[in-house]
C-alpha positions in Angstrom: -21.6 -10.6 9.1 -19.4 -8.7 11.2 -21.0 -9.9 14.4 -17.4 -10.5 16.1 -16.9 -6.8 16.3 -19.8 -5.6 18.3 -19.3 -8.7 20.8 -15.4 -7.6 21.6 -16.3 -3.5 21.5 -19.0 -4.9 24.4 -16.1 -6.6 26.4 -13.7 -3.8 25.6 -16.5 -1.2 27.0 -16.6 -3.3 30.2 -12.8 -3.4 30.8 -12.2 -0.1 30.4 -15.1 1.0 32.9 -13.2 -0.5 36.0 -14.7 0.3 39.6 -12.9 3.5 41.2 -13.0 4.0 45.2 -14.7 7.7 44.0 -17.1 7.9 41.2 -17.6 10.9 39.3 -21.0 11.6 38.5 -20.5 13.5 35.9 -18.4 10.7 33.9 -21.0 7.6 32.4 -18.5 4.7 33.6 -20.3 2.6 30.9 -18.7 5.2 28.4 -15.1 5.5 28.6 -13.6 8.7 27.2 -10.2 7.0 27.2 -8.6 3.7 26.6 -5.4 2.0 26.8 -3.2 0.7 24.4 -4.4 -3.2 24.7 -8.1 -2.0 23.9 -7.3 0.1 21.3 -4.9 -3.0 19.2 -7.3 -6.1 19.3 -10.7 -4.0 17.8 -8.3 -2.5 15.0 -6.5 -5.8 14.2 -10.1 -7.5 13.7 -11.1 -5.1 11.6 -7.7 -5.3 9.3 -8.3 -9.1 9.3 -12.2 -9.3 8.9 -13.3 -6.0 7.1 -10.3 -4.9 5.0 -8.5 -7.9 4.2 -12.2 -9.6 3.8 -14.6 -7.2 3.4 -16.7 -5.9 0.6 -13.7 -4.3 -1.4 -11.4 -7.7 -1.4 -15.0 -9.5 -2.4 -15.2 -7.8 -5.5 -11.8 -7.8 -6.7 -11.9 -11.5 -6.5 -14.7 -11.1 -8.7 -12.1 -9.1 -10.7 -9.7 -11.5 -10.7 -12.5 -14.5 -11.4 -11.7 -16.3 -8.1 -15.5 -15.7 -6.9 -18.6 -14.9 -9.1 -22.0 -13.9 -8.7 -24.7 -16.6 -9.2 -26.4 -13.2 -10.7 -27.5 -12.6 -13.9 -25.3 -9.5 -15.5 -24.7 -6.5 -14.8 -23.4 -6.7 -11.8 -19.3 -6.5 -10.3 -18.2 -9.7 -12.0 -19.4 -7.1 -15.2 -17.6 -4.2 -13.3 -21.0 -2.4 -12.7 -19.8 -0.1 -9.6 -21.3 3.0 -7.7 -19.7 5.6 -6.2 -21.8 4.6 -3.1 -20.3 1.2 -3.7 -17.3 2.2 -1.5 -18.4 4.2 0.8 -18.1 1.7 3.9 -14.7 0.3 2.5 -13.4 3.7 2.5 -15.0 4.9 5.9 -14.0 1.2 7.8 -10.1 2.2 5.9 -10.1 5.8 7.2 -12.2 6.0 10.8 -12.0 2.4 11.4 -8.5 1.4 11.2 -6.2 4.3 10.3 -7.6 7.0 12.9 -7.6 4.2 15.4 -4.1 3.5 14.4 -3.1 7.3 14.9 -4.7 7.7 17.9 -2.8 4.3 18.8 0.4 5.3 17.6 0.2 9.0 19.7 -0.5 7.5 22.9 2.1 4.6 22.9 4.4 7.6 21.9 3.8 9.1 24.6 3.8 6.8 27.4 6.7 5.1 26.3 5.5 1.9 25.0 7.4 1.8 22.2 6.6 -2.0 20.9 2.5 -1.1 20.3 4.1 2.2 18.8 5.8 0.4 16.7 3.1 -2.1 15.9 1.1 0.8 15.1 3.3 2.1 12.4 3.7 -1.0 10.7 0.0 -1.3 10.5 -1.1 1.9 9.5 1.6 1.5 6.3 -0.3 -1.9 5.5 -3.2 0.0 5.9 -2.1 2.9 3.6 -0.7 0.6 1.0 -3.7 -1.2 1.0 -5.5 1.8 0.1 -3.5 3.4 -2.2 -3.0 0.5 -4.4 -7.3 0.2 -4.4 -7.7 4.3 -4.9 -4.1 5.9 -6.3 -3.9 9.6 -4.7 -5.6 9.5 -1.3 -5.1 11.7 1.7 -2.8 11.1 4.8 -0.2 13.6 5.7 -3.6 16.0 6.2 -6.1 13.9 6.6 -6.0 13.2 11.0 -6.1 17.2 11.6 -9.6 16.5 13.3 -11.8 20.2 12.8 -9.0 21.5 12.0 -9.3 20.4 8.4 -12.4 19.0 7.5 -11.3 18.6 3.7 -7.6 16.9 3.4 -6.3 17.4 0.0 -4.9 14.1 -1.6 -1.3 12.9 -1.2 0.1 11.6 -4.9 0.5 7.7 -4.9 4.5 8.3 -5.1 4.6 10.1 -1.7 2.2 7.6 -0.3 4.6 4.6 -1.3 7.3 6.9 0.6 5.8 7.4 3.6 5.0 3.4 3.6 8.9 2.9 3.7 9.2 5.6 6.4 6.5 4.4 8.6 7.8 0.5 8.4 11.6 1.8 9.1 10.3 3.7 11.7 8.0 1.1 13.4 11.3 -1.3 13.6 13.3 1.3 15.0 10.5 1.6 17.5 10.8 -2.0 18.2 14.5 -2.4 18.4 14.5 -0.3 21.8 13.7 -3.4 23.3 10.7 -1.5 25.1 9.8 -4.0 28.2 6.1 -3.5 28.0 4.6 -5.5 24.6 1.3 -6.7 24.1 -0.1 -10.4 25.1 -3.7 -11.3 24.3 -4.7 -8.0 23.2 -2.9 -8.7 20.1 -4.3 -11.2 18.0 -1.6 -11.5 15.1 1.4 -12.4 17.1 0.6 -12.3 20.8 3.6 -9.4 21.2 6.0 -11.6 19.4 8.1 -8.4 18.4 10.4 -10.9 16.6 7.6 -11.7 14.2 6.3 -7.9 13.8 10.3 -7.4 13.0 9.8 -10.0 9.9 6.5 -8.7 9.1 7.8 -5.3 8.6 10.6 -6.2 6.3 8.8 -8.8 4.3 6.0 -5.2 3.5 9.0 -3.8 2.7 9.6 -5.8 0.3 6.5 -5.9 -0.9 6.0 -2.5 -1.9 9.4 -2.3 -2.9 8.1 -5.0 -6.0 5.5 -3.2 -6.8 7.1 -0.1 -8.2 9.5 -2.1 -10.6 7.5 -0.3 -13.8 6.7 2.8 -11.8 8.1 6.2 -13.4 11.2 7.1 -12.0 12.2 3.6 -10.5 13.9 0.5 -11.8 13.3 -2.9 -11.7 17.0 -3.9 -10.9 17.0 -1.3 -8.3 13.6 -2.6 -6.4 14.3 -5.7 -6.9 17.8 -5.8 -4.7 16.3 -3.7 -2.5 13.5 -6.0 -2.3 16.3 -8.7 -1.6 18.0 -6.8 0.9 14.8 -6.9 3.3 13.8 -10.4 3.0 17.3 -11.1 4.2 15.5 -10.2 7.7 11.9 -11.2 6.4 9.7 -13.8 7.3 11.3 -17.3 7.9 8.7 -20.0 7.7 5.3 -20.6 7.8 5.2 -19.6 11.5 5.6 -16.2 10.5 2.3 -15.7 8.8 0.0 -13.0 9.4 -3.2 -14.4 10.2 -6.5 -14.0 12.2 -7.6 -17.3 13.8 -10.8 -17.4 14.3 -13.2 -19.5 17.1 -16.0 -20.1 14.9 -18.7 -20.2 17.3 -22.0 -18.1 15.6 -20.8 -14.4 15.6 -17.1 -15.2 15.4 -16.8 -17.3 12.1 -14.2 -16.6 9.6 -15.8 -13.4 7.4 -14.6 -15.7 4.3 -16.8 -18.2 5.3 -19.7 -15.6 5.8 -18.6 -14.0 2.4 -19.7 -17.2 0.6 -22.8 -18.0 2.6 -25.8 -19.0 0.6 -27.5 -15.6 0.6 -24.5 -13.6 -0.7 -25.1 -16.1 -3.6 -21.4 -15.4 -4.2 -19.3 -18.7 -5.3 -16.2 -19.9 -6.7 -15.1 -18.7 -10.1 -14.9 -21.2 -12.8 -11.4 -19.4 -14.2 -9.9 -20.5 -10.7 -11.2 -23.8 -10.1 -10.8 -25.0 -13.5 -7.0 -23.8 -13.6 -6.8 -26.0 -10.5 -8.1 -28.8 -12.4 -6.7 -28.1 -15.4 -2.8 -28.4 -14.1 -4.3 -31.5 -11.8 -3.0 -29.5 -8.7 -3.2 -31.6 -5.6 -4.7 -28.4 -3.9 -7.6 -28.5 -5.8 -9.6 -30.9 -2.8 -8.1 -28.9 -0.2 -8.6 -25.2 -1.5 -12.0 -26.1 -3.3 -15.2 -27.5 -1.6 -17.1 -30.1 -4.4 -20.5 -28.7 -5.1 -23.3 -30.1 -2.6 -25.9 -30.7 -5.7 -23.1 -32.4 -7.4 -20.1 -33.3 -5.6 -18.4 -32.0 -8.5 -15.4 -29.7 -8.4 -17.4 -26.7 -10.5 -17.1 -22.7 -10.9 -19.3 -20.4 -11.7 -18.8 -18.6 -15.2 -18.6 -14.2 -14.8 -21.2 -12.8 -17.0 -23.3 -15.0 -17.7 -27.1 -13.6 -18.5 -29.2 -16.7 -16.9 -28.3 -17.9 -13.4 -28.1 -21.6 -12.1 -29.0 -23.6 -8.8 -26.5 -22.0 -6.6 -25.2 -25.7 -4.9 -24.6 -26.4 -8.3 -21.2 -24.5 -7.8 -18.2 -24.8 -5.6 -17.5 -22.6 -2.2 -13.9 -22.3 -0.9 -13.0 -25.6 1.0 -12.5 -25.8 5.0 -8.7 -24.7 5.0 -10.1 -21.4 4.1 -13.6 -20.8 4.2 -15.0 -23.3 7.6 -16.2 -21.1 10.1 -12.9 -21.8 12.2 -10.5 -20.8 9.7 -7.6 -18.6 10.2 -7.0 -15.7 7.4 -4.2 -15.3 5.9 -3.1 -12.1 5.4 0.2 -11.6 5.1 2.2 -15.4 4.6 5.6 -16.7 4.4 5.4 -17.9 0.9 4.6 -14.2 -0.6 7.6 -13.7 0.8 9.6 -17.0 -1.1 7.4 -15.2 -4.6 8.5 -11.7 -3.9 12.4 -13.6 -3.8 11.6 -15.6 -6.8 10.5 -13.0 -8.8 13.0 -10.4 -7.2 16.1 -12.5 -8.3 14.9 -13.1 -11.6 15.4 -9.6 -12.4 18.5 -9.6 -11.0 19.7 -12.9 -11.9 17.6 -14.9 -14.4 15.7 -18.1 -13.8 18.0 -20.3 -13.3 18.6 -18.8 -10.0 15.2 -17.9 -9.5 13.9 -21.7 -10.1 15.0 -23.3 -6.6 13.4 -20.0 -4.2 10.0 -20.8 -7.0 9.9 -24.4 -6.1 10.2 -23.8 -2.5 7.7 -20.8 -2.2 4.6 -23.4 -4.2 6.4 -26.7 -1.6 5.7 -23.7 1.2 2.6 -23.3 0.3 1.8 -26.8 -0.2 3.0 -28.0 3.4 0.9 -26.1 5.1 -2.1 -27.1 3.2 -1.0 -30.9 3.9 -0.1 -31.9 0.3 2.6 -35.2 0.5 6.2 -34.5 -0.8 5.3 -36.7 -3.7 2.6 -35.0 -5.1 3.9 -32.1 -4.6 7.2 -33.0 -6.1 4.9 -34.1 -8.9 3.3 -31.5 -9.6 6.0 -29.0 -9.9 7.7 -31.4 -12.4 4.5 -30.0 -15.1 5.7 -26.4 -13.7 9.4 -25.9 -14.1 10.6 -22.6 -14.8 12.0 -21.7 -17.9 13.5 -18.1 -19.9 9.9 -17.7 -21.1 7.5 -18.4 -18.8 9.3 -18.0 -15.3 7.3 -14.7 -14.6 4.0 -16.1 -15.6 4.5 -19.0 -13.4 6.2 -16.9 -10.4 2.7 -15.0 -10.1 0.7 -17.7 -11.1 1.8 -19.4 -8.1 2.0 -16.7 -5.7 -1.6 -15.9 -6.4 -2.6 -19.4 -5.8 -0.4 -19.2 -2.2 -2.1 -15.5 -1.9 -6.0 -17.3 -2.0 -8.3 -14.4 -1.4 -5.8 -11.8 -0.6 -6.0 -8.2 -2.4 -2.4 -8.4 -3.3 -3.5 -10.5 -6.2 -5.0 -7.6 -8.1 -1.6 -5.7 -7.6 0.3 -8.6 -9.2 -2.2 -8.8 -12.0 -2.0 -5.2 -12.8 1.7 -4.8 -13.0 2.7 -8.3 -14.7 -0.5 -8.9 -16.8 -0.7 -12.2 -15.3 -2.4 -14.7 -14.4 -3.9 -14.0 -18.2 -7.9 -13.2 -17.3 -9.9 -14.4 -20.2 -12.7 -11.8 -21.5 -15.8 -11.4 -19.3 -19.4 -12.0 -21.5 -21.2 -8.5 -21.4 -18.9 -7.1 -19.8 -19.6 -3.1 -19.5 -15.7 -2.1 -19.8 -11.8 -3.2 -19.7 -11.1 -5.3 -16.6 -10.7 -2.4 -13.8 -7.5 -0.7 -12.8 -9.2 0.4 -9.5 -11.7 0.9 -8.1 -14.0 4.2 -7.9 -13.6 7.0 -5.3 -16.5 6.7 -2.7 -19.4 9.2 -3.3 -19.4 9.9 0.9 -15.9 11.5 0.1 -17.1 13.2 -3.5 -20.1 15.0 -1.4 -17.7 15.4 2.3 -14.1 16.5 0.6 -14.2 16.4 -3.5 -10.7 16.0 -4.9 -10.0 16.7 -8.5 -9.0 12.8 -8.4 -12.5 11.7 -7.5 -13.2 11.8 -11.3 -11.1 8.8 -12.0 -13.2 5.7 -14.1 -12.4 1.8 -13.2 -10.2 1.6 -16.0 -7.9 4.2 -15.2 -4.4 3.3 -14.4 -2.1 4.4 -11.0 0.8 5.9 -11.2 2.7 2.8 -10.8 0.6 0.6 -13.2 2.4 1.4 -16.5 2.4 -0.2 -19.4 
């Protein structure tokens, strides 16, 4: 599935082995022992895009959240069987992959002065922890890139982690506001070395994890929200600003969404999704939602269930996110309009929360195609009132937020979008997911102990 990654690491290898007027014999040209900056951004930016953001992790936890479902017969992850072993590649692609990479990234752009990839690196590698920590809880960083020097990193509590994630994002946009005059081009895929739209990416993550620590221990959902406030004044500004991987779609370089729900994954469309769709007659539902092949029929698949059907039978995501071409979203412009919505109705009720709501779903809405009208329409049947603006708020957003882990963060610290009960289900719908058993064996933690149902320290009550 992940095809796209050995094809650019070929064409990375043979860039970086340039011809030199002397050869060294005793250096394989064909096996660079260094890169530079550019080679080091694109391959960790796919990954981000195609194995963390899309990967096996984010496939189950839509099968948390009853987007996607197994055409399986139970137990299985819609029933929240899981292994240890289970995430053993999600935690190795998360720790050699992307944040040892971004390290490595971040250190050499240090030190040769190029202080925009140093800065993207930063940014990155808090996305990357955050990412993380809200899938694990306690997880190591601040010993964990020692090399031999420390073979078994102890764990770094979830509360420093979400520290650290504030440090590394201030520091990335201090990075950037030196105006360094090298920044990237081709090499990087999110925003061609747009260091304007890195700058709004950083303070819309800021935001971000500021929201998610409004029930945390210590913390206050006033206090996060304005602070949350504060840095979407210079957060993302449009739809222009989204974080996304576009993808050719050529064979080896589809969209890994598209690959997710492939016939042989037997993975489709959850019938709690697609029948909310119909359900509220959203004018998305054609656009986000491909009809069944068998039936032409907009139809999910049930979680749980003990007999399994004809697999074309059910719907796959529709073209705008799952044809081979698609871009993936990762990071978008109306999150950002939510995180406001939601911010300000802490702060300020729904009244003033209702006009930032309605533009975050039009946001979303535009650049899926839906008409003004219908749109308009729709959010007539949706209008925010003292008891049920939250509800809607992340209802919305997690529509806008198709596929994207940030959904299960949302679910676990508002209770919403209200999951109904799962048949044969073998426990409580998760609170995370397990510690990997490569890391039990390699480094065990006393946190590696920790069951599916088991809350973070910011998932309270």
């Amino acid at each position: 599935m992940k095809k796209i990654s050995m094809i650019l690491m070929s064409c990375i290898l043979i860039s970086a082995s340039g011809c030199k007027k002397y050869i060294d014999v005793n250096q394989n040209q064909n096996q660079p022992i260094d890169v530079a900056e550019a080679q080091i951004l694109a391959p960790i930016e796919l990954d981000i895009s195609s194995s963390l953001h899309a990967g096996n992790v984010a496939v189950i936890v839509q099968e948390y959240m009853q987007v996607a479902a197994l055409n399986q017969v139970a137990p299985n992850a819609g029933t929240y069987l899981m292994y240890n072993s289970d995430m053993d590649g999600d935690w190795t692609n998360l720790y050699v992959t992307c944040l040892n990479n971004l390290v490595t990234l971040n250190t050499k752009a240090v030190a040769s002065g190029k202080t925009n990839y140093a800065g993207i690196a930063k940014i990155l590698t808090a996305y990357c922890l955050g990412t993380g920590t809200d899938l694990w809880g306690d997880i190591p960083y601040s010993k964990a890139f020692g090399g031999t020097t420390n073979l078994v990193p102890t764990y770094d509590a979830q509360k420093d982690i979400y520290t650290q994630i504030q440090s590394l994002l201030d520091a990335g946009l201090a990075d950037i506001a030196k105006n360094g005059t090298i920044a990237p081009g081709g090499d990087d895929y999110f925003y061609a070395g747009d260091m304007t739209k890195w700058t709004k990416l950083a303070y819309t993550l800021k935001a971000r994890y500021y929201m998610h620590l409004t029930k945390a221990p210590g913390y206050t959902a006033a206090a996060q929200a304005q602070l949350a406030l504060t840095a979407l004044e210079k957060g993302m500004q449009s739809n222009d600003d989204d974080l996304k991987m576009t993808y050719p779609g050529a064979a080896g370089t589809e969209n890994p969404w598209q690959q997710n729900f492939i016939s042989a994954s037997t993975i489709v469309l959850g019938a709690t999704f697609v029948d909310g769709l119909k359900t509220r007659n959203d004018p998305r539902l054609g656009i986000m939602v491909a009809p069944a092949l068998n039936t032409s029929l907009y139809t999910g698949l049930g979680q749980g269930l003990s007999t399994i059907g004809q697999l074309e039978d059910y719907s796959r995501p529709g073209s705008f996110y799952g044809a081979t071409g698609a871009n993936n979203y990762i990071v978008n412009y109306s999150e950002a309009l939510f995180i406001k919505a939601e911010a300000t109705l802490i702060t300020s009720g729904y009244a003033l929360a209702a006009p930032i709501y309605q533009s975050a779903v039009l946001s979303h809405m535009t650049k899926l195609g839906v008409s003004t009208t219908n749109a308009n329409s729709y959010l007539a049947n949706r209008v925010l009132t003292t008891g049920n603006a939250e509800q809607l708020i992340i209802e919305e957003k997690g529509i806008a937020n198709f596929l994207s882990l940030e959904n299960f963060t949302d679910y676990r610290r508002t209770g919403y979008p209200v999951l109904p009960a799962v048949p044969n289900a073998l426990s409580a719908i998760p609170r995370r997911v397990l510690y990997p058993q490569v890391e039990i064996t390699s480094n065990p933690q006393p946190q590696q102990t920790a069951k599916l149902t088991d809350r973070l320290w910011w998932d309270v009550q």
